[in-house]
C-alpha positions as CSV (number, residue, x, y, z in Angstrom):
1,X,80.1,81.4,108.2
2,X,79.4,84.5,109.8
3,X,79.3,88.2,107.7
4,X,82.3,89.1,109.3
5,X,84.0,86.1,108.7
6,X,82.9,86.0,104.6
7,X,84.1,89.9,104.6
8,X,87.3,88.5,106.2
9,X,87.4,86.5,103.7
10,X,90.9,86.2,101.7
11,X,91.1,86.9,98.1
12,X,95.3,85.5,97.9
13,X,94.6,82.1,98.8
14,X,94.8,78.9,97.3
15,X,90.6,78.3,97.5
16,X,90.6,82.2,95.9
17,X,92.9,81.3,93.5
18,X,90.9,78.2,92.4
19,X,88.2,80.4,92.5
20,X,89.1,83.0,90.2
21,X,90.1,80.2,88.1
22,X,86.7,78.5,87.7
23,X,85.0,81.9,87.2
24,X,87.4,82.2,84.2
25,X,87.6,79.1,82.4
26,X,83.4,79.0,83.2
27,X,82.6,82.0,82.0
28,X,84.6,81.4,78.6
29,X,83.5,78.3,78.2
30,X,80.0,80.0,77.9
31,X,80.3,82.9,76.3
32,X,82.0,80.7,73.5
33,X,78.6,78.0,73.6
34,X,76.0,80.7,73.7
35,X,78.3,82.5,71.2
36,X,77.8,79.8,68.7
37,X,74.0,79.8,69.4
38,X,72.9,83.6,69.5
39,X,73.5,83.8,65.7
40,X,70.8,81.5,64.7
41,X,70.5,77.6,64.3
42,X,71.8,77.5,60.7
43,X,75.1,75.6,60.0
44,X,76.6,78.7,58.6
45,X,76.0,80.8,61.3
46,X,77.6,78.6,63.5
47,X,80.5,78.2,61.6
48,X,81.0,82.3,61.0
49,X,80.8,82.3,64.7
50,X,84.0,80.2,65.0
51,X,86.0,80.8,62.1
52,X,85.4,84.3,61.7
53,X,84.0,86.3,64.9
54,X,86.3,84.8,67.5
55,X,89.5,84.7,65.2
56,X,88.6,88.7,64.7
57,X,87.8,89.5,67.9
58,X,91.3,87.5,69.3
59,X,93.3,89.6,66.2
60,X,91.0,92.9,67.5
61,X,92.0,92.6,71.5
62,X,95.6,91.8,70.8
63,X,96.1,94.9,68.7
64,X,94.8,97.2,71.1
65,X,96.7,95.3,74.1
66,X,99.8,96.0,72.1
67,X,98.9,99.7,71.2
68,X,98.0,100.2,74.6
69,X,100.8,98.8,76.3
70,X,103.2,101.0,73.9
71,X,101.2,103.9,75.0
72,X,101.3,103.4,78.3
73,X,105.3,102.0,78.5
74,X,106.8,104.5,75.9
75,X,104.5,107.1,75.2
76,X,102.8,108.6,78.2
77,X,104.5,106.7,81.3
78,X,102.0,107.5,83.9
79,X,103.9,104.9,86.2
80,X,107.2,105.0,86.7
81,X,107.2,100.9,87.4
82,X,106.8,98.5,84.4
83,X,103.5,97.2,84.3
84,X,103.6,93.1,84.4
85,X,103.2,91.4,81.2
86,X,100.8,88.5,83.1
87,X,98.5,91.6,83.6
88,X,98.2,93.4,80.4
89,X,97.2,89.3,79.7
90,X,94.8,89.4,82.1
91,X,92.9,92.8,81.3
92,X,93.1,91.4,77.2
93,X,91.4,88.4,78.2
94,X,88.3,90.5,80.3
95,X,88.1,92.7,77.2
96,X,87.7,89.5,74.7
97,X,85.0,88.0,77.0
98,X,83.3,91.1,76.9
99,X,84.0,91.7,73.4
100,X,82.7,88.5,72.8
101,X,79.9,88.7,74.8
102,X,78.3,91.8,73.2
103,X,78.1,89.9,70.0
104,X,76.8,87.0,71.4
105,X,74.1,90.2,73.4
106,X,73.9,91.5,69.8
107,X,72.6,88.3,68.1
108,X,70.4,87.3,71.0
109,X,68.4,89.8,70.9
110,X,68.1,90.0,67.6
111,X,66.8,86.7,67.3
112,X,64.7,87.4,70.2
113,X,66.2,84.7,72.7
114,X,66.5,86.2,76.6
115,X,68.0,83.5,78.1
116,X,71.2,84.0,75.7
117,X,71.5,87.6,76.4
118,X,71.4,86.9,80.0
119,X,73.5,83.8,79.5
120,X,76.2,85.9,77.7
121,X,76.2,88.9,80.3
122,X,76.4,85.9,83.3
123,X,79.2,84.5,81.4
124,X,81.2,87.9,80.3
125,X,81.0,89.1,83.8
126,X,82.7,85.6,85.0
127,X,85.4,86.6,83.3
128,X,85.8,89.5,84.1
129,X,85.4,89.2,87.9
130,X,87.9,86.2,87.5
131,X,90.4,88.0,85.4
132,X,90.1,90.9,87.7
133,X,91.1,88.2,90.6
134,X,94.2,87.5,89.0
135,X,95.5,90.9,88.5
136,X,94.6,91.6,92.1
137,X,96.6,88.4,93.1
138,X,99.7,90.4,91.0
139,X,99.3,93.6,93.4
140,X,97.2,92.3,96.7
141,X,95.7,95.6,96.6
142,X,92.5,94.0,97.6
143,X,93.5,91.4,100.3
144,X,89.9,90.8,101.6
145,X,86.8,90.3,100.6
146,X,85.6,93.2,102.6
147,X,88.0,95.4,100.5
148,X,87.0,94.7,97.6
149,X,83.4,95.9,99.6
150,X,84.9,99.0,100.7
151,X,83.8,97.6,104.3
152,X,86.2,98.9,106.8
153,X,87.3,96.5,109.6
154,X,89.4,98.9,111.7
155,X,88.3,101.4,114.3
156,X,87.8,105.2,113.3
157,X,88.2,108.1,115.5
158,X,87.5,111.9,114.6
159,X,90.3,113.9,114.3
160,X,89.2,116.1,116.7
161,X,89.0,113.4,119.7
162,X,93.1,113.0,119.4
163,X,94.6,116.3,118.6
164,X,96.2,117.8,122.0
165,X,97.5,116.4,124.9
166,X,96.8,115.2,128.4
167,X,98.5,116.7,131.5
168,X,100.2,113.2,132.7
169,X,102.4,111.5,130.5
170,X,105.3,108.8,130.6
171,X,108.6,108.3,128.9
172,X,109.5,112.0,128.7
173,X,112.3,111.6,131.6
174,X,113.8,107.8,130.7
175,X,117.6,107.2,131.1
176,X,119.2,106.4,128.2
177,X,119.1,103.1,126.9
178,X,115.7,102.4,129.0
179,X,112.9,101.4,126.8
180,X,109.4,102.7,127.3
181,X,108.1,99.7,127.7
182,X,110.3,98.7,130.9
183,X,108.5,101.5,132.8
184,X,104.4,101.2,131.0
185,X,101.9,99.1,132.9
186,X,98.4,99.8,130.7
187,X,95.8,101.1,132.5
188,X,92.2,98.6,133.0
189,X,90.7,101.6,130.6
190,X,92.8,100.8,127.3
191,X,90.8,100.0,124.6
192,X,91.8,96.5,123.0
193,X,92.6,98.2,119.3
194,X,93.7,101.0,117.9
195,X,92.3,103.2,115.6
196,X,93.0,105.1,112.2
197,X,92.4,109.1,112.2
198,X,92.1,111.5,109.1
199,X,94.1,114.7,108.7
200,X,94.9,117.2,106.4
201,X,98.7,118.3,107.0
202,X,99.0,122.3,105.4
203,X,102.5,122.6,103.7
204,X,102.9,125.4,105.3
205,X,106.6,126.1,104.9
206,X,106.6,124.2,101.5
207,X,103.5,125.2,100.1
208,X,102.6,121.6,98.7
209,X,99.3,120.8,98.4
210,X,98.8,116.8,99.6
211,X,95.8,114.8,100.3
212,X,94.7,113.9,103.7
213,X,97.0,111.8,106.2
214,X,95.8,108.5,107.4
215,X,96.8,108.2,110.8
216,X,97.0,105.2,113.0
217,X,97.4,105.4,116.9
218,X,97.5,102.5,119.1
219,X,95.5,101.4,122.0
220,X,98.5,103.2,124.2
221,X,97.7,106.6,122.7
222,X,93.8,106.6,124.5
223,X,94.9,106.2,127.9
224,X,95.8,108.8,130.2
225,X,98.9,108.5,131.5
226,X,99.6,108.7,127.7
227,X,103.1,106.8,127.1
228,X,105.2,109.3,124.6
229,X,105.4,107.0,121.7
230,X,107.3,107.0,118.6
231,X,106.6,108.2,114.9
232,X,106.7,106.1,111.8
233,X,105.9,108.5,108.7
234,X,105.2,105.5,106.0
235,X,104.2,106.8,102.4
236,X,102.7,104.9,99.7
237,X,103.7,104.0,96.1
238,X,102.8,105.6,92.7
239,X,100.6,105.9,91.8
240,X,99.2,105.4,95.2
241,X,97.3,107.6,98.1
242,X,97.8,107.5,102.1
243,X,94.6,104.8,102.4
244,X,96.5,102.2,100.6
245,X,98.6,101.6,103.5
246,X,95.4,101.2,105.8
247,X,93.5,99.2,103.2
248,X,95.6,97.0,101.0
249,X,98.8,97.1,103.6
250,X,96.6,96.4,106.5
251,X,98.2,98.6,108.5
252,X,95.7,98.6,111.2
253,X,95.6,94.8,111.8
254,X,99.4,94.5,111.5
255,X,100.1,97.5,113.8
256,X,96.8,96.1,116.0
257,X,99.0,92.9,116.2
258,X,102.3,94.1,117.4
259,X,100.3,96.3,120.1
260,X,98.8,93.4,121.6
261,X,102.0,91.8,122.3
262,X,103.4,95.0,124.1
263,X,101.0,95.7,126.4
264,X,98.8,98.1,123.8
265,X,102.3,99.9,122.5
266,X,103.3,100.9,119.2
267,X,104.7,103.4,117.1
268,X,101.6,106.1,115.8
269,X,102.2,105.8,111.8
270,X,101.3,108.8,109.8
271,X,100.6,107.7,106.4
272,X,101.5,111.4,104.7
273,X,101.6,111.8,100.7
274,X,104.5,113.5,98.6
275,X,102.7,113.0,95.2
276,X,99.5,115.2,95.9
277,X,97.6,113.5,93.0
278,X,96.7,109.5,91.9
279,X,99.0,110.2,89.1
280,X,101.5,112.8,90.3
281,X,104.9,111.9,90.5
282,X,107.1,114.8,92.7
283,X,110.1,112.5,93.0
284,X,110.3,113.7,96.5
285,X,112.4,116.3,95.8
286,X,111.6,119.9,96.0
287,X,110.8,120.9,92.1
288,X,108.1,122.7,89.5
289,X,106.0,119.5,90.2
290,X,105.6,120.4,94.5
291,X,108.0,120.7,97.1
292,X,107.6,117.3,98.8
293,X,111.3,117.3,100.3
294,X,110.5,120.3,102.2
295,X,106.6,119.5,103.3
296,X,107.8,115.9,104.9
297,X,111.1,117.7,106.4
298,X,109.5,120.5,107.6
299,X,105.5,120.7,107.6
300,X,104.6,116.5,108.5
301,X,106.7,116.8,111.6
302,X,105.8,120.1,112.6
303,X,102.3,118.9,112.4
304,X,103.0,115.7,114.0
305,X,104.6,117.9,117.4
306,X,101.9,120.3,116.9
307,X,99.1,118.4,116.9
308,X,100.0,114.8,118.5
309,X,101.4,114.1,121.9
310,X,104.4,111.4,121.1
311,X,108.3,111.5,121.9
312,X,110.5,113.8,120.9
313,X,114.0,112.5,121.0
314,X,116.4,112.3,118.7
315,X,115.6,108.9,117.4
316,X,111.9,109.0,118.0
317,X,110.8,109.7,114.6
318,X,111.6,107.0,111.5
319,X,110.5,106.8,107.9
320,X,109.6,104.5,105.5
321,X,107.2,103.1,102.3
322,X,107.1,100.9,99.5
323,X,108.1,101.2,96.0
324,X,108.5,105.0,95.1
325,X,107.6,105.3,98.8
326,X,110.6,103.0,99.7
327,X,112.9,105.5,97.7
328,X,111.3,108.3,98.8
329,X,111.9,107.4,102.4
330,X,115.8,106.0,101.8
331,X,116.5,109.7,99.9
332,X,114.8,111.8,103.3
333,X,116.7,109.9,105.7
334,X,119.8,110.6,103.4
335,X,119.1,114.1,103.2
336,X,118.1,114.7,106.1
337,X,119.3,111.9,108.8
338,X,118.8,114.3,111.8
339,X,115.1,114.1,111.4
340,X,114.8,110.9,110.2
341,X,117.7,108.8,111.3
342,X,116.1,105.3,110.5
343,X,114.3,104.2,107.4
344,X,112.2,101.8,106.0
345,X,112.5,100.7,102.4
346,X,110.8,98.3,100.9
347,X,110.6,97.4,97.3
348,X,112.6,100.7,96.4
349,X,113.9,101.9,93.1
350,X,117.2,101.9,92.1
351,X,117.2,105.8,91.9
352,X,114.3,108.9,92.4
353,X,113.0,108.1,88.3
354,X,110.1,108.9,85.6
355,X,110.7,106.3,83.8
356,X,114.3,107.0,82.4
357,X,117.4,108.7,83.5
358,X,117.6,111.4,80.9
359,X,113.8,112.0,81.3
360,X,114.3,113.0,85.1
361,X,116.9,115.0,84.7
362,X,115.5,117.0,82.2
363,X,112.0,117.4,84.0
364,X,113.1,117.8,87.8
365,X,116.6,119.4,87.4
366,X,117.0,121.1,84.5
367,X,119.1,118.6,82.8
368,X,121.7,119.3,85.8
369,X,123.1,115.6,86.3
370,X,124.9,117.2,89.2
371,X,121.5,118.3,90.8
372,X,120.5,115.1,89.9
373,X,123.2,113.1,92.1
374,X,122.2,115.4,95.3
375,X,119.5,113.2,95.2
376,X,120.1,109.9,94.0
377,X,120.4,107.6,96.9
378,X,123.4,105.3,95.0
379,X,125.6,108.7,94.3
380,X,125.1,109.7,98.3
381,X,126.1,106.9,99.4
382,X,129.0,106.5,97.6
383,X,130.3,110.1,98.6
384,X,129.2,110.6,102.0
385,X,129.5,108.8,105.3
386,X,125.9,107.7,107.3
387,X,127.5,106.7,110.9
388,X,124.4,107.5,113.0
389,X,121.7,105.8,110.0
390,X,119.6,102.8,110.5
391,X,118.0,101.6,107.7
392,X,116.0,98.3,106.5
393,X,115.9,97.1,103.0
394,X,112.8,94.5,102.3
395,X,112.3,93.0,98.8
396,X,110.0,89.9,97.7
397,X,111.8,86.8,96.3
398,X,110.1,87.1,92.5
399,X,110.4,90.7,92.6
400,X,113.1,90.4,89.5
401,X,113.0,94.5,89.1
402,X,113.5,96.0,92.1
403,X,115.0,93.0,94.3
404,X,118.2,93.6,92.6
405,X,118.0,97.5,93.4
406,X,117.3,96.6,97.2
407,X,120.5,94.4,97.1
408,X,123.0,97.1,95.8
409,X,121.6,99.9,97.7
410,X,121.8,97.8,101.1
411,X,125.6,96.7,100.3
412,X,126.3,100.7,99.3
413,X,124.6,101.8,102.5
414,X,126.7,99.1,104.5
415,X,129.6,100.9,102.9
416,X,128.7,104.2,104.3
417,X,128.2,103.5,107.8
418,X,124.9,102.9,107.7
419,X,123.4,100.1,110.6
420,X,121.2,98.3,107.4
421,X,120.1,94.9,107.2
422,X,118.6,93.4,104.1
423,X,115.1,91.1,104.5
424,X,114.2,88.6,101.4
425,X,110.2,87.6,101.8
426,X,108.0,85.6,99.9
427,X,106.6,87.5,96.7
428,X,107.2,89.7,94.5
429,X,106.2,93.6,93.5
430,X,103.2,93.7,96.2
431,X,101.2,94.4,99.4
432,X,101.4,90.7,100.5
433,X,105.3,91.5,100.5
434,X,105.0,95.1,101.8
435,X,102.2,94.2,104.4
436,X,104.4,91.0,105.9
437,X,107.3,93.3,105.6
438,X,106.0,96.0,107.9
439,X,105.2,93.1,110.6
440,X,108.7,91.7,109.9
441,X,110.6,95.0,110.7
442,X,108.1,96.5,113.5
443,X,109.6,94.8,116.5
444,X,113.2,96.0,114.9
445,X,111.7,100.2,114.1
446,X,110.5,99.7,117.9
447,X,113.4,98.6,119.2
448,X,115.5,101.8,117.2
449,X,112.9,104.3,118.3
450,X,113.3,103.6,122.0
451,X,109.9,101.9,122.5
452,X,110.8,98.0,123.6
453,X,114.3,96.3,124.5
């Protein structure tokens, strides 16, 4: 195999899977063997070893898994989601091999024997590495083996080489109902893939301090004519940042993918972030924790017509993300529908949350449920009409959480007005669902925007 090809690599697979599997049952296999060994050749070492250092390091890691987990669920609450029992199981059997494996270290050395030190670091890291696979396998955060690496297989582009415009363009003058793609031929010039930019968006009106955008423009964008394309704003979960989409969403290669069946056309994506830190939480509501309502109604697409040269139409600009992102999106094109009036949400919560209802209320509005319902998608659309909404609602199969959420919100939205459909992929809470969502629902976000027929 070529380098690229092992980067390439996928780590949510069946050979990965078996993979991660091996590591684990390998590794404990020896760190249990030189376990027994590294406290001396003596009968009673041996049987101390089983009977009393494993028992008490099983009792030791369980304790702290459950400690930890009742810190984390009821206590501090970084993440508004639930974390997965099968990985707090996963992380408590890394932290037993290594656990185990710095006594084994411990006795090794002690009696002077290398190899069982060496053994028992080999061994603990197996584990680790293959316990570590399987929680990844829960999230797909790390699809590839080359993101795992931190090795980029997309195309960069200063920020500097994009911002502006070009004095010819096309789609600026289309009758209605004619897609941009009925009147784009691509010029021998287009470069065969897109590319992924960097920009810091100022909240300027809102005052919200966010990390930088990822931006992705397609092959289209570097040609001159430049076809006016469409916008998809896509956010990211939380805790989450704007490079999740490009890494673990694989943004580039699915966008890449749908360009190359439209003659180098897409939508440009601008991956903005409403939370500001890993783990911020703003709700997307304009609150003491940021004003991320007003900075992606107001400051992301003033930027975007500032800065980028795409359509401007009424329709040309849609929204969407995943988990909190999913809600986040479904509550702007609420609010606001004349700036985004077509969504994306995939995975999305039941309602804007912190972890409870009462918790919400109290931090974001003052305790004021009516405040509370301006903003909950479920109350909106049981008071107000949507006629001129378009929205999407993607869940995975085994997503038991927020599959359920999806399914209520997308009759509710029927029941306003709103032009939704509902999409059931393989999966559950994770980038393999979100990814293969985004590809599933492009050609339908192109067709809304005005870009294909």
């Amino acid at each position: 195999m070529t380098v690229k090809e092992v980067l390439g690599s996928s780590l949510l697979g069946t050979p990965a899977l078996l993979t991660v599997w091996v590591l684990v049952l390998a590794g404990f296999t020896g760190v249990v063997v030189i376990g027994s060994k590294s406290g001396g050749t003596s009968r009673d070492a041996r049987r101390r070893w089983w009977t009393r250092t494993i028992p008490a390091c099983i009792v030791a890691v369980a304790i702290v898994t459950v400690i930890s987990g009742v810190l984390i669920e009821r206590v501090f609450k970084p993440f508004p989601d639930s974390l997965p029992r099968t990985v707090y199981v996963w992380i408590a059997l890394g932290v037993l091999a290594v656990l185990l494996g710095g006594v084994a270290i411990a006795g090794g050395s002690r009696h002077r024997r290398p190899w069982l030190v060496v053994g028992a670091v080999l061994a603990a890291l197996s584990v680790v590495a293959g316990a570590a696979g399987h929680v990844n396998r829960v999230y797909a955060e790390f699809p590839t083996v080359g993101t795992v690496l931190g090795i980029s297989d997309y195309r960069t582009v200063p920020l500097a080489d994009v911002i502006g415009s070009v004095p010819v363009t096309i789609g600026g003058d289309l009758p209605p109902g004619t897609p941009l793609e009925a009147v784009w031929t691509p010029p021998a010039t287009m470069p065969t893939s897109g590319a992924i930019t960097e920009a810091s968006i100022p909240g300027t009106t809102s005052g919200f301090v966010a990390r930088p955008a990822q931006i992705y423009l397609p092959p289209a964008y570097f040609t001159e004519p430049r076809p006016l394309l469409p916008v998809l704003v896509l956010l990211a979960g939380q805790p989450g940042e704007p490079m999740d989409w490009v890494v673990s969403g694989r943004l580039p290669v699915v966008a890449d993918a749908f360009a190359a069946r439209h003659s180098g056309l897409s939508p440009v994506v601008v991956v903005a972030d409403p939370i500001g830190e890993p783990l911020g939480n703003t709700l997307c509501v304009d609150s003491t924790q940021g004003n991320a309502r007003t900075y992606l109604s107001k400051d992301v697409p003033t930027w975007i017509h500032e800065n980028l040269q795409v359509a401007t139409g009424p329709d040309a600009m849609a929204i969407g993300g995943l988990s909190f992102g999913g809600t986040c999106a479904l509550q702007m094109a609420l609010s606001d529908p004349e700036i985004f009036p077509t969504f994306l949400d995939m995975s999305g919560q039941g309602e804007p949350t912190i972890g409870t209802r009462p918790a919400t209320v109290e931090q974001f509005f003052g305790g004021d449920e009516a405040a509370f319902r301006e903003h909950n998608p479920a109350d909106l659309l049981a008071t107000r009409r949507f006629p001129g909404l378009a929205g999407a609602f993607v869940y995975g199969s085994s997503d038991t959480e927020y599959g359920p959420a999806a399914r209520e919100l997308y009759k509710a939205a029927l029941a306003a007005g709103v032009d939704a459909h509902l999409s059931e992929l393989p999966g559950g809470h994770s980038y393999a669902v979100w990814s293969a969502g985004l590809q599933h629902e492009l050609p339908w976000l192109a067709q809304r925007t005005g870009l294909i027929q």
